[in-house]
Residue, then its C-alpha position, 0 to 999 in steps of 0.5 A: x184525065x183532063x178538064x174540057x175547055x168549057x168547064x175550065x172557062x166556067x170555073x174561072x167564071x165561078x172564080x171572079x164571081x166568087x171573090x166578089x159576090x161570094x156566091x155563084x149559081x151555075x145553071x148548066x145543062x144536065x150532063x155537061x160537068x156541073x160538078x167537075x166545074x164546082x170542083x175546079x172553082x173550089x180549088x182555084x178559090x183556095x178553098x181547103x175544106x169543102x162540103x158538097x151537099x147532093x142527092x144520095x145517089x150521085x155522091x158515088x160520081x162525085x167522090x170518082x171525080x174529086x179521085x179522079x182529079x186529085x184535088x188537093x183540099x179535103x171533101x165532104x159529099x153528103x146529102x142534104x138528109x145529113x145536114x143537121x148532123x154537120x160542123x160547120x166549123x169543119x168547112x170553109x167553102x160549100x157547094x149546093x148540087x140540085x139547088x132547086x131541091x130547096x126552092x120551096x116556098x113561101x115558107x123554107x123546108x126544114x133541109x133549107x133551114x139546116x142548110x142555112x146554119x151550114x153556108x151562113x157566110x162561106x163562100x157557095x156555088x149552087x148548081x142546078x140544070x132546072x133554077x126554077x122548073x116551075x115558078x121564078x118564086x122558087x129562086x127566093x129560098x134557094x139564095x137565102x141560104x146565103x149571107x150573101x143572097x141580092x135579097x139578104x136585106x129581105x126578112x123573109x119570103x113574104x117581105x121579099x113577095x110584096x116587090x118581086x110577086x104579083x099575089x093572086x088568091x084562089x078558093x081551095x074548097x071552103x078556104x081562101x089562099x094566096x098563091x105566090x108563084x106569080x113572080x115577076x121574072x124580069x124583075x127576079x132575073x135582073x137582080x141575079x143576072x150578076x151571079x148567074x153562068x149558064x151553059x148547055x148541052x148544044x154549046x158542050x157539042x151534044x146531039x141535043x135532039x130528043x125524040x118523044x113517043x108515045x103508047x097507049x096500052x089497052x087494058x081489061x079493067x083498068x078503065x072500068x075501075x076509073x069509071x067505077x072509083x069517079x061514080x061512087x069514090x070507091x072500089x070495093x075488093x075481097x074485105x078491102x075498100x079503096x076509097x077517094x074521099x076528096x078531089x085530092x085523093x081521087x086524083x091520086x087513086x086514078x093515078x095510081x090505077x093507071x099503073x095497074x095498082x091502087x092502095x086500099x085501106x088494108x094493103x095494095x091491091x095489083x090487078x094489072x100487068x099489061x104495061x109491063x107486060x107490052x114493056x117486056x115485048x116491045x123493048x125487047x133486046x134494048x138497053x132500057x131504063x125504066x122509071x116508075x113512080x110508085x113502089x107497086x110499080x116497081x113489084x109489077x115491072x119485076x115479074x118481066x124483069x127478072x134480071x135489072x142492074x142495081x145502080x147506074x154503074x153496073x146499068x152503064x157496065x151490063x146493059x141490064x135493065x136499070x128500074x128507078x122512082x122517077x123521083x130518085x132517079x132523076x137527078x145527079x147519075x148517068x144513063x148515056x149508054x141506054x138506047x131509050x128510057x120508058x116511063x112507066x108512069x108519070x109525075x105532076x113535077x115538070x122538073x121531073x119530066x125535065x130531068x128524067x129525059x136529060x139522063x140520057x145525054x152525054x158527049x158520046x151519044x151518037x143518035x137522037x135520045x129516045x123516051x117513051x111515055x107509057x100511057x093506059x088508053x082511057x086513064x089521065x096520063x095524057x091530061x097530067x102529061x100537057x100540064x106538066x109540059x105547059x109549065x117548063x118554060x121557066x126552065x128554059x128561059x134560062x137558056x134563051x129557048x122557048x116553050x114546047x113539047x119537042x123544044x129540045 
């Protein structure tokens, strides 16, 4: 097995700006080799042990292409859940996959801090194919895990915010809050454009175009049940009751009750099999993977689909429907040889959406990828969907494209 051209390039990249930064961020497109091009920088920098934080499900791919290759320092992949059980006098050299997984703000989650004891001053590549899905603020934390952050000199976030955030404040009910996702890109941009490489799937030779459709399923009660839980915040079953006693929470219950199931206070109650069921027929014969968001979802769909692949790998091997969390699965496998992936459901999380449709792509693809938004005719899934669309151009600025639906 040998290395494409383009990864080569960009390790050595990785590899200048790592002698003189110590860091590097690698912004490439999902599917174009992000972890083969870390692999690659790290040997070429010397590293003799490296630590390679992911999410659970891709250190499979991770530990195949570090064998594959036969690199000769030692490997650590572990996922971030782990990082406050490791040594970091075992690890010379890190590298950060999904790093916009730690760009919370304007206080650092706790995997964030654990992670800070580990890189502290090693040299580190962070990787990711969405930097900042959603707010430019999300870059702050992400980088501060380093000694070597453009921002080190920064306190925290807050000091950071007074020249890099324009703060604007909103009422949340009775409380008043400041809201510190209005960063001021250029400003951002300008002073990590040193540590930046960039590449996409168009520039790797992909067939890049995506092609989005859209289905809205009638159902017999679904509907009723919305208007029903908005009238009186609550849905009342056989000595059970749902109730929504918040905005917040009404919101979720309406999102839960497009999937055909809702929590009460006793159990889930699942009273809807209609978008499984049109699943089953219209994509019948398809190689398909379906993704979900809450687990009742899941308890549905497996009354159509009896027989699923368990991983991505066997999904690749059998055609088998492969079912996943939208959350779990969105990240770090490889779906290339589906003919389409179906939402059953949608998430709030753009860097979701981003990333549930990009699994498709690879190099092989010979035809447009297909994804297919399951929507229940009269829910929200339509109004979360335009949200969630308006707030990807932070992910694609990074790779000089505008906004939009079908920007791909």
């Amino acid at each position: 097995m040998t290395l494409r051209g383009y990864q080569i390039d960009i390790a050595q990249k990785a590899l200048a700006l790592l002698q003189r930064y110590k860091i590097v961020y690698i912004a490439a497109e999902v599917r174009c080799g992000k972890t083969l091009m870390a692999l690659e920088a790290a040997k070429l920098y010397g590293a003799r042990s490296v630590l390679f934080f992911t999410k659970k499900k891709a250190i499979p791919s991770i530990q195949k292409d570090y064998n594959n290759f036969g690199y000769g320092y030692a490997l650590h992949v572990t996922n971030y859940e782990q990082a406050h059980k490791l040594n970091r006098d075992e690890y010379d050299f890190v590298v950060i996959d999904e790093a916009h997984s730690l760009a919370a703000y304007p206080k650092a989650s706790l995997r964030t801090k654990h992670i800070k004891v580990i890189t502290h001053d090693r040299p580190v590549i962070f990787l990711s194919g969405t930097p900042s899905p959603e707010s430019y603020s999300g870059m702050y934390h992400q980088l501060w895990v380093s000694d070597n952050s453009p921002w080190a000199r920064f306190r925290n976030f807050y000091d950071w915010a007074k020249q890099y955030v324009i703060v604007k404040q909103e009422r949340r009910g009775v409380y008043i809050i400041n809201d510190y996702s209005g960063a001021i890109v250029d400003k951002v941009k300008s002073d990590i454009d040193n540590y930046i490489l960039t590449y996409t799937q168009c520039e790797a030779g992909f067939i890049c175009e995506v092609k989005e459709y859209f289905h809205e399923v009638e159902s017999t009660c679904i509907p009723e049940f919305i208007k029903q839980i908005y009238k009186n915040r609550t849905i009342n079953f056989i000595d059970d009751i749902c109730v929504a006693e918040t905005p917040a929470a009404l919101m979720s219950k309406i999102h839960q009750l497009c999937g055909g199931a809702v929590i009460a206070d006793k159990k889930t109650w699942i009273f809807s099999t209609e978008k499984a069921e049109y699943i089953s027929e219209k994509f019948k014969g398809k190689r398909i993977v379906i993704f979900y968001k809450f687990q009742a979802e899941l308890d549905i769909l497996k009354k159509f689909f009896p027989e699923t692949s368990e991983t991505p790998e066997e999904f690749q091997s059998t055609g088998n429907p492969y079912l996943s969390q939208i959350i779990s699965g969105r990240e770090g496998i490889t779906l290339d040889t589906a003919d389409a992936i179906v939402m059953y459901s949608i998430d709030f999380a753009a860097v979701s959406y981003w990333q549930s449709r990009a699994r498709l792509q690879s190099l092989h693809r010979s035809t447009p990828a297909e994804v297919h938004w399951i929507f229940t005719r009269g829910g929200i899934e339509n109004k979360i969907y335009k949200a969630v669309s308006a707030k990807k151009d932070f992910t694609l600025s990074w790779f000089n494209r505008q906004g939009g639906i079908n920007a791909l």
